[in-house]
Backbone as JSON Lines, residues from 0, in Angstrom:
{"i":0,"aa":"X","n":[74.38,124.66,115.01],"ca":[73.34,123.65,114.94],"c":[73.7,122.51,115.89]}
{"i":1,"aa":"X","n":[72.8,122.14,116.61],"ca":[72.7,120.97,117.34],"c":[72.11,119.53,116.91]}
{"i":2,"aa":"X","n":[72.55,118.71,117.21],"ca":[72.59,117.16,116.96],"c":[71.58,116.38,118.25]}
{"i":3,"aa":"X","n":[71.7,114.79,118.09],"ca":[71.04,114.47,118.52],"c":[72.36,113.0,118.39]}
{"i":4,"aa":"X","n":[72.8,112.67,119.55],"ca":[73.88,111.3,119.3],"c":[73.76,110.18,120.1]}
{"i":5,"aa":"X","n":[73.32,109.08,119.5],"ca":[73.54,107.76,119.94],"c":[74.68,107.04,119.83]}
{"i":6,"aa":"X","n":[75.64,106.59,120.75],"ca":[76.44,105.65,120.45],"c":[76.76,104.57,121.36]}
{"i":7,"aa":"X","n":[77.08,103.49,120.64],"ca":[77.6,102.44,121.59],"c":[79.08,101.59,121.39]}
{"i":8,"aa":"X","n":[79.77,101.86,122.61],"ca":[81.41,100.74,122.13],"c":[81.12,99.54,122.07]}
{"i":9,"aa":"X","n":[82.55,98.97,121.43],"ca":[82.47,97.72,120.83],"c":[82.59,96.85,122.28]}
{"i":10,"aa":"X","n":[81.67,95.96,122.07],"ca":[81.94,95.24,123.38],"c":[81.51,93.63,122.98]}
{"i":11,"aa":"X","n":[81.92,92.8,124.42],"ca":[82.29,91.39,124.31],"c":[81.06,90.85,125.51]}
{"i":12,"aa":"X","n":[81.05,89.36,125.7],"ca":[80.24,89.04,126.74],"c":[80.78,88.06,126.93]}
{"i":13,"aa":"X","n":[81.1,87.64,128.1],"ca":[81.71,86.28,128.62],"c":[80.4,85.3,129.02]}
{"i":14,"aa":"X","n":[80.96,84.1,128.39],"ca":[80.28,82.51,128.3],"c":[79.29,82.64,129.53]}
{"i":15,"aa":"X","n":[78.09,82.09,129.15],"ca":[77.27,82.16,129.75],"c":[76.71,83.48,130.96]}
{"i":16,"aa":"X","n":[76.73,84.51,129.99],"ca":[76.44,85.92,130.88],"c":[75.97,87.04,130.02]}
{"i":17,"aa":"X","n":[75.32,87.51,129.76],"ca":[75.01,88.79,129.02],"c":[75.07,90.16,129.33]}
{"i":18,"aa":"X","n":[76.15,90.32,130.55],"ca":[76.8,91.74,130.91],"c":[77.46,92.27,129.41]}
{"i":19,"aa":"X","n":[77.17,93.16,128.88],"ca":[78.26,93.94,127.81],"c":[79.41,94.6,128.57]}
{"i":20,"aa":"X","n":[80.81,93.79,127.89],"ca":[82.26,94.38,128.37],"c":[82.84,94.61,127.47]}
{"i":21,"aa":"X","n":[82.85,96.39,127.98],"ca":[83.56,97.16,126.57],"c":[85.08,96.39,125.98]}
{"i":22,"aa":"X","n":[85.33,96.32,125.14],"ca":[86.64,95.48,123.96],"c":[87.71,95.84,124.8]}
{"i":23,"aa":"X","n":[87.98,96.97,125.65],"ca":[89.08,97.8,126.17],"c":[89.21,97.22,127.12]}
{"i":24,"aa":"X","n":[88.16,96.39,127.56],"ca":[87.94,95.94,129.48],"c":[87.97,97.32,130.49]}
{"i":25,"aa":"X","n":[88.04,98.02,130.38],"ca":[88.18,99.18,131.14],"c":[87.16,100.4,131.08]}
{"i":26,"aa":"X","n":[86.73,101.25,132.16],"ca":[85.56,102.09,131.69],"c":[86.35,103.46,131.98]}
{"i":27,"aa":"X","n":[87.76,103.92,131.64],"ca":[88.34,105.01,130.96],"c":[87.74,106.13,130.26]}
{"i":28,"aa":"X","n":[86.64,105.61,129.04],"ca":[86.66,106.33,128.63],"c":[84.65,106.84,129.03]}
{"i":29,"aa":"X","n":[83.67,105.6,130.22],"ca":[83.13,106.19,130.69],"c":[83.1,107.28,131.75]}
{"i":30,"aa":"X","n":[84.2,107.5,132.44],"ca":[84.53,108.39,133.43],"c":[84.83,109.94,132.94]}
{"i":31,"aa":"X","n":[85.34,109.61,131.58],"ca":[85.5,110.78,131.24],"c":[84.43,111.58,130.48]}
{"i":32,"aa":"X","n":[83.78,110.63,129.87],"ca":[82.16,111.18,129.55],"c":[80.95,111.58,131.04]}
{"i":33,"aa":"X","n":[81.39,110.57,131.69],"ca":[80.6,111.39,132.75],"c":[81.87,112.88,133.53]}
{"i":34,"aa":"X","n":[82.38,112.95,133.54],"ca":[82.91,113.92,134.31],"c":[82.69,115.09,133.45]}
{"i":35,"aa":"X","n":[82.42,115.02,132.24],"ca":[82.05,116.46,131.18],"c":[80.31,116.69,131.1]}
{"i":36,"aa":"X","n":[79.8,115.36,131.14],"ca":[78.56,116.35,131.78],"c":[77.79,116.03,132.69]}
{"i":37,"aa":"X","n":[78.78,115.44,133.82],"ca":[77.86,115.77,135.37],"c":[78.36,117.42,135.64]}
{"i":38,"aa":"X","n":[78.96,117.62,135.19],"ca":[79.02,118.98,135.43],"c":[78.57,119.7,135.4]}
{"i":39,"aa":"X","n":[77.38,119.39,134.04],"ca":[76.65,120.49,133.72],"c":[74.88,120.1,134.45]}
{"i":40,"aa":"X","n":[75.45,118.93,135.3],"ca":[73.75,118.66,135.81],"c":[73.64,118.83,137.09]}
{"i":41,"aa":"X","n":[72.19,119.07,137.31],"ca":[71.88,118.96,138.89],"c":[71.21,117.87,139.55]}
{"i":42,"aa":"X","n":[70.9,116.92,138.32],"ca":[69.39,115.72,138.42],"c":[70.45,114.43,138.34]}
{"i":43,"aa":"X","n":[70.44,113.58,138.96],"ca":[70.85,112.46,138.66],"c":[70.01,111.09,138.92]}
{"i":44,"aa":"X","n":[69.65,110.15,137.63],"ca":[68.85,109.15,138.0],"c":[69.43,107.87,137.42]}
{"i":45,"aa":"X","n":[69.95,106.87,138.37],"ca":[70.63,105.67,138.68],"c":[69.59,104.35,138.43]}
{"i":46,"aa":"X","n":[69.55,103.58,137.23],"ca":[68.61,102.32,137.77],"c":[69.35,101.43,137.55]}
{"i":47,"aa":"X","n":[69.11,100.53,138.36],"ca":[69.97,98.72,138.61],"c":[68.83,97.94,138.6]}
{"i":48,"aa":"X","n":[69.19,96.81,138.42],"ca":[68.03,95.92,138.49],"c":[67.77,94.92,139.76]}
{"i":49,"aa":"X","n":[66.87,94.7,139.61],"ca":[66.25,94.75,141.64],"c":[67.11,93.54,142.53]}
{"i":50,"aa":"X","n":[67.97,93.1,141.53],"ca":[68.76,91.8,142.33],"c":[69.78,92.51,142.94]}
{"i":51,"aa":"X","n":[70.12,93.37,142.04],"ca":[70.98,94.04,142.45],"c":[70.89,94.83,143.86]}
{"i":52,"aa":"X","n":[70.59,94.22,145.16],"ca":[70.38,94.84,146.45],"c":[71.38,95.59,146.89]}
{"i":53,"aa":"X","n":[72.84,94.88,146.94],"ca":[74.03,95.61,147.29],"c":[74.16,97.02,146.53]}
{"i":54,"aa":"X","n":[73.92,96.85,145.1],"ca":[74.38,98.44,144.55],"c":[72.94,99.47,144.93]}
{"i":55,"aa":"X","n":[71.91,98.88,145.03],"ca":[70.81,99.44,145.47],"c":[70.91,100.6,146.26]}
{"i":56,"aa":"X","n":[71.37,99.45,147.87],"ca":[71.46,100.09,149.04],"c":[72.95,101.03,149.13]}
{"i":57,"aa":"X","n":[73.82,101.11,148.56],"ca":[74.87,101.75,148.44],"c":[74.74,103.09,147.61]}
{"i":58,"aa":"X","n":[73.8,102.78,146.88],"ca":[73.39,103.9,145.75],"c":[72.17,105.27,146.41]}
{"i":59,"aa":"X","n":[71.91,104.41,147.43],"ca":[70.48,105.54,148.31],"c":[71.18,105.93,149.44]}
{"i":60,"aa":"X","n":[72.36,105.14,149.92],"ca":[72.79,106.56,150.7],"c":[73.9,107.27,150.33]}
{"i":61,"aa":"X","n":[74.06,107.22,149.18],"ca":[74.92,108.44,148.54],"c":[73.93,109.27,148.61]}
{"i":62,"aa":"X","n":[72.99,109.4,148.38],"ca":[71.46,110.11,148.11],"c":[70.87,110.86,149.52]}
{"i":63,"aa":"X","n":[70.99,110.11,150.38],"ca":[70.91,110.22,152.08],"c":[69.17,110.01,151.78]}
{"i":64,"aa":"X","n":[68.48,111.61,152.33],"ca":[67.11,111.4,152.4],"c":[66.53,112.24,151.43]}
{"i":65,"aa":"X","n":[67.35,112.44,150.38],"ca":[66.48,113.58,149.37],"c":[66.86,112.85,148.32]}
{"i":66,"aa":"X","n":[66.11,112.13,148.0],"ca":[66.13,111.05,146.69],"c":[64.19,110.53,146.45]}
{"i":67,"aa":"X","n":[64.26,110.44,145.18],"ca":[62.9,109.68,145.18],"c":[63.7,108.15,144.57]}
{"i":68,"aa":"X","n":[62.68,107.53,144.81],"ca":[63.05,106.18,144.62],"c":[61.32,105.13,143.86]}
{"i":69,"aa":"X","n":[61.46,104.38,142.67],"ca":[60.65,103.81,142.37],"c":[61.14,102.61,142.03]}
{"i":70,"aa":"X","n":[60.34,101.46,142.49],"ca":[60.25,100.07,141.82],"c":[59.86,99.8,141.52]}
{"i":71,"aa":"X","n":[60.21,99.19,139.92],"ca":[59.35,98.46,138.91],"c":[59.35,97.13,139.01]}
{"i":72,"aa":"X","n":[58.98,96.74,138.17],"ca":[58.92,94.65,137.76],"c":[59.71,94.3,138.12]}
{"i":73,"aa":"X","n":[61.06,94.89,137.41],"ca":[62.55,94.62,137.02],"c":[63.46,95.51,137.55]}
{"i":74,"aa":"X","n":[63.18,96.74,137.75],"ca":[64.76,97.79,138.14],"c":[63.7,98.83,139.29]}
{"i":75,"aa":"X","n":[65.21,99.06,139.46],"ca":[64.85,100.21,140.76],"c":[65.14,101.55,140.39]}
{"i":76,"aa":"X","n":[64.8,102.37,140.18],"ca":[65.09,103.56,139.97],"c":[65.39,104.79,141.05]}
{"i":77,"aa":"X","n":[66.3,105.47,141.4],"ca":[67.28,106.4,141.9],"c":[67.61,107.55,141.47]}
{"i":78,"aa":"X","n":[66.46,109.15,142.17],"ca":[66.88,109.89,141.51],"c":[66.6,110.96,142.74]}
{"i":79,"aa":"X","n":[68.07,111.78,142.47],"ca":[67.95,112.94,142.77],"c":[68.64,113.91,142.98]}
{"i":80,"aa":"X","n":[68.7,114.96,143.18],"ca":[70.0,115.91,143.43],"c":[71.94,115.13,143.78]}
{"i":81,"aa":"X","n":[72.11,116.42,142.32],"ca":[73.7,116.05,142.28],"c":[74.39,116.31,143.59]}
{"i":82,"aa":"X","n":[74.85,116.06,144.09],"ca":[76.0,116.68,145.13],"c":[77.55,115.85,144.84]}
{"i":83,"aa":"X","n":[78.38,116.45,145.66],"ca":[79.59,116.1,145.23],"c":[80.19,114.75,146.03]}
{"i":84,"aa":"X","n":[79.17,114.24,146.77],"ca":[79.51,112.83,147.16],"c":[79.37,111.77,146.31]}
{"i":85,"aa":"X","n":[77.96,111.98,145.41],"ca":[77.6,111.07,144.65],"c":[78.71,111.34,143.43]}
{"i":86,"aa":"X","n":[79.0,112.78,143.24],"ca":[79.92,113.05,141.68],"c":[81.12,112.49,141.92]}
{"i":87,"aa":"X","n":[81.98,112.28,143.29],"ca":[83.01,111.75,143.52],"c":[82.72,110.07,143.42]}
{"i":88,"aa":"X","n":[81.8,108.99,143.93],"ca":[81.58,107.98,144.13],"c":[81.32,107.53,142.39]}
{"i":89,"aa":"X","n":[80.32,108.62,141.55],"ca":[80.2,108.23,140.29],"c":[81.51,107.75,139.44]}
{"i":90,"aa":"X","n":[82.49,109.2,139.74],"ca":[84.26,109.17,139.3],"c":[84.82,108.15,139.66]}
{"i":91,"aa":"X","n":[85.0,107.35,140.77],"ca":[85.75,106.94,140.95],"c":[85.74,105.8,141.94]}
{"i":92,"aa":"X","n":[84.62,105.06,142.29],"ca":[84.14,104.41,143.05],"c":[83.18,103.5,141.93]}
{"i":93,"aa":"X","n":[83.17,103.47,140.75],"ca":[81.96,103.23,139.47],"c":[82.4,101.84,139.45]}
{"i":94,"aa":"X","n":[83.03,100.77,139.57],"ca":[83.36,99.6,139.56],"c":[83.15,98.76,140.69]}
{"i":95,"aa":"X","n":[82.67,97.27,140.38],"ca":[82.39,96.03,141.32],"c":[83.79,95.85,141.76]}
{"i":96,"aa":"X","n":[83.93,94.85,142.54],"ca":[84.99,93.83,142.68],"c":[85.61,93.11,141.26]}
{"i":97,"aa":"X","n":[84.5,92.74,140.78],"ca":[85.05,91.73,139.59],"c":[85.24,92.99,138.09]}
{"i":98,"aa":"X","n":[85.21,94.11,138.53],"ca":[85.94,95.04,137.66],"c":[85.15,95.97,136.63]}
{"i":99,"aa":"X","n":[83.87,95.57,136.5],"ca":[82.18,95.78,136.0],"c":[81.71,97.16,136.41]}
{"i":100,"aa":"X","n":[80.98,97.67,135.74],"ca":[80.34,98.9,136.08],"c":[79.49,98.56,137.1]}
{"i":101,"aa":"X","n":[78.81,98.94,138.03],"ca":[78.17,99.23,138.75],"c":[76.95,99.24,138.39]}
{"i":102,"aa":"X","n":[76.57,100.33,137.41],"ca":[74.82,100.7,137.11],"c":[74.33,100.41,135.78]}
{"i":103,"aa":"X","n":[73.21,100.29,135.86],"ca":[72.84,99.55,134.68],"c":[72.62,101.1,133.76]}
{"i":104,"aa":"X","n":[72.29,101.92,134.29],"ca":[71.79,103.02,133.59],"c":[71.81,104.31,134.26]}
{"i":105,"aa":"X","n":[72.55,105.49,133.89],"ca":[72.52,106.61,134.57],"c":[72.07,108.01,133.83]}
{"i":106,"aa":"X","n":[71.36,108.81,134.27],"ca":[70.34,109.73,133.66],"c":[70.92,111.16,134.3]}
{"i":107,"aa":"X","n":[71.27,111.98,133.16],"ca":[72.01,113.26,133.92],"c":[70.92,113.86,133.37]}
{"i":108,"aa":"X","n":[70.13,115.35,134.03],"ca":[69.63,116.36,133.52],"c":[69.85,117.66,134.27]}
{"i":109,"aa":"X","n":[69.6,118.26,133.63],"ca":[69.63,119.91,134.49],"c":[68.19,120.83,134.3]}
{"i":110,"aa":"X","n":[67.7,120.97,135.65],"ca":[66.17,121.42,135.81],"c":[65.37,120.14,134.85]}
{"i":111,"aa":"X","n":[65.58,119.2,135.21],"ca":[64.88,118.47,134.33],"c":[64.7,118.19,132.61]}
{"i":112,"aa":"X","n":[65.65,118.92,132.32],"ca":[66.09,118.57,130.98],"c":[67.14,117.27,130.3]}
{"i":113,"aa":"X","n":[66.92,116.74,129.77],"ca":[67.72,115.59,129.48],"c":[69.19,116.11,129.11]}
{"i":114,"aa":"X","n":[70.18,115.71,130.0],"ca":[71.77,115.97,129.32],"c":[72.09,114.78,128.52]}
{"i":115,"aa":"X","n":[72.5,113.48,129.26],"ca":[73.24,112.31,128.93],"c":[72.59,111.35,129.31]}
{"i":116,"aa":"X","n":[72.65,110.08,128.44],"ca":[72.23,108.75,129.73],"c":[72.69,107.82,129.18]}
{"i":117,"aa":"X","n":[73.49,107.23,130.05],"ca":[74.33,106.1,129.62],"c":[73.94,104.66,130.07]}
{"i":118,"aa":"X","n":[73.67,103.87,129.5],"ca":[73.02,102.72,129.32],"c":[73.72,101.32,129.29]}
{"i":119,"aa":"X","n":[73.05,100.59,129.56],"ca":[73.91,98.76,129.13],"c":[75.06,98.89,130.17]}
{"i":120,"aa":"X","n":[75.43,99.05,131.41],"ca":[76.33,99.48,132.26],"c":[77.59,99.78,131.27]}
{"i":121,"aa":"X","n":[77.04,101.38,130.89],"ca":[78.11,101.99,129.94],"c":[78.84,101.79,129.29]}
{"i":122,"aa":"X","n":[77.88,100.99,128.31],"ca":[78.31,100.8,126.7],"c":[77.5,101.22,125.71]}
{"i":123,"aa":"X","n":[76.06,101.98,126.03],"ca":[75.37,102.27,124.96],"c":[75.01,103.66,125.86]}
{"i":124,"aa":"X","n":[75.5,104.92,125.04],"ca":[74.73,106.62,125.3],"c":[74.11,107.25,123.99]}
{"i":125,"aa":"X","n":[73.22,108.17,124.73],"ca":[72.26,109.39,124.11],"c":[72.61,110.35,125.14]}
{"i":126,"aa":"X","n":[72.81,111.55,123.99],"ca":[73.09,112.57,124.16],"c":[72.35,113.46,123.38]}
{"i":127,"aa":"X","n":[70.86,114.34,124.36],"ca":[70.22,114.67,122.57],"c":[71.26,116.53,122.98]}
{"i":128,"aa":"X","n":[70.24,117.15,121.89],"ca":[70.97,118.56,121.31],"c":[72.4,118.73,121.66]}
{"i":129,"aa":"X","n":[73.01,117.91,121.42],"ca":[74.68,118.45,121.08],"c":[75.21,118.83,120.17]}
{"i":130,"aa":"X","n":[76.48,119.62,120.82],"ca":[77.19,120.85,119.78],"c":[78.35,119.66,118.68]}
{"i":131,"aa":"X","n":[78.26,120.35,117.48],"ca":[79.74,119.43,117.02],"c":[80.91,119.4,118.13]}
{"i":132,"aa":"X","n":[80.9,120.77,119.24],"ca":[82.5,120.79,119.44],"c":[82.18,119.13,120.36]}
{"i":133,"aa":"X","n":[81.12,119.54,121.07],"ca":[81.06,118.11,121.86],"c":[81.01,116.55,121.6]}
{"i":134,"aa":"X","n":[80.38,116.66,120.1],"ca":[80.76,115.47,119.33],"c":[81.97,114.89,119.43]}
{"i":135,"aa":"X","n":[82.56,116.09,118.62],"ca":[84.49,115.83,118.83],"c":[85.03,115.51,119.67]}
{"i":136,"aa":"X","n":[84.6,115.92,120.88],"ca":[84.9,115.46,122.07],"c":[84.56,114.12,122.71]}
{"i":137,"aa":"X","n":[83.64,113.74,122.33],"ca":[82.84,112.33,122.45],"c":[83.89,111.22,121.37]}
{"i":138,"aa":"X","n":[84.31,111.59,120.2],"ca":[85.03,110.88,119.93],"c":[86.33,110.88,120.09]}
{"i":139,"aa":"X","n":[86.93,111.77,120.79],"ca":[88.2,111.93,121.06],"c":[88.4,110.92,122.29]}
{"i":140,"aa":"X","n":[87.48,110.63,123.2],"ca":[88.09,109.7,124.4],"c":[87.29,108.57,124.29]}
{"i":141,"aa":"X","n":[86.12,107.63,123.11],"ca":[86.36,106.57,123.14],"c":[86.84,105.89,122.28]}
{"i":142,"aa":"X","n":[86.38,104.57,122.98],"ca":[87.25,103.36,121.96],"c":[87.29,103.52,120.62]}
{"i":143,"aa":"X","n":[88.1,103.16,119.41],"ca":[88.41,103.35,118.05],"c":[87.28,103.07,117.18]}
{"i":144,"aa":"X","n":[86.83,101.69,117.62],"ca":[85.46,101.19,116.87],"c":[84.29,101.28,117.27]}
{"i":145,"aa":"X","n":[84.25,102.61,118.05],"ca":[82.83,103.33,118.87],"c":[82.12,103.79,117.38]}
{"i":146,"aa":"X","n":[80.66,103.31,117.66],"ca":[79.66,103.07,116.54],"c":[78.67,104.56,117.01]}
{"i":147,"aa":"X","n":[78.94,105.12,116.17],"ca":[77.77,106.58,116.38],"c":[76.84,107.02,115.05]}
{"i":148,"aa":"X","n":[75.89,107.33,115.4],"ca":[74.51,107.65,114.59],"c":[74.47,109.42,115.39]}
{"i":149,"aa":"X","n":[74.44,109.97,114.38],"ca":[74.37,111.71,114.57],"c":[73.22,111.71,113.87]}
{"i":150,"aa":"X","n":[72.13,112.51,114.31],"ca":[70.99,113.0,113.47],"c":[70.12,114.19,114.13]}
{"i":151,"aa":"X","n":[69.79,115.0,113.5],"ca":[69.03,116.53,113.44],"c":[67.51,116.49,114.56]}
């Protein structure tokens, strides 16, 4: 039987700012949630919000010219085929200067099916139809006081 999992880590916000920073300061244990299921995707969709120009333009040419791209009110949206430039830059390139995630929101699917999407620059995910083993796994690499809602 498959699940349906929301969760979000415990996180902090520094004085006058409303970025969520996971309790750990570190995104450890987002890298390792994305590296288990970009694997299993081919779709990737990236949104930042439109101030955000620098991660914008850094984010579309990982993409080169096979990306669609939409702007809303507020965010920009970034989507398209996985390749292993963007899966390497996602791994390990995912941090600002000042030590911050990068994206406000990232959308894995395969053929267009929803895998993962990690939210609040990765402190709040959905994960729908997952297996228990993957549950287990979801709680095995985050933070201690990671808050999860499992439901059918």
């Amino acid at each position: 039987m498959n699940y349906q999992l929301h969760f979000t880590v415990p996180t902090f916000t520094e004085e006058f700012n409303v970025f969520p920073i996971p309790e750990t300061e570190n995104y450890d244990y987002w890298v390792l949630l994305m590296r288990k299921f970009i694997e299993q995707s081919n779709i990737i969709e990236i949104q930042c919000w439109n101030d955000e120009k620098d991660i914008i333009k850094e984010t579309t040419l990982l993409f080169k010219d096979s990306y669609e791209r939409v702007n809303e009110r507020n965010t920009t949206h970034i989507k398209g085929s996985k390749t292993e430039e963007i899966t390497n830059h996602l791994l390990y390139k995912n941090v600002k200067t000042n030590g911050r995630l990068k994206w406000f929101s990232i959308s894995l699917s395969k053929n267009e099916i929803p895998l993962f999407d990690s939210e609040h620059w990765g402190t709040e995910f959905f994960v729908p139809d997952i297996s228990e083993e993957d549950i287990a796994y979801i709680k095995s690499v985050t933070p201690k006081e990671t808050n999860f809602h499992q439901y059918k």
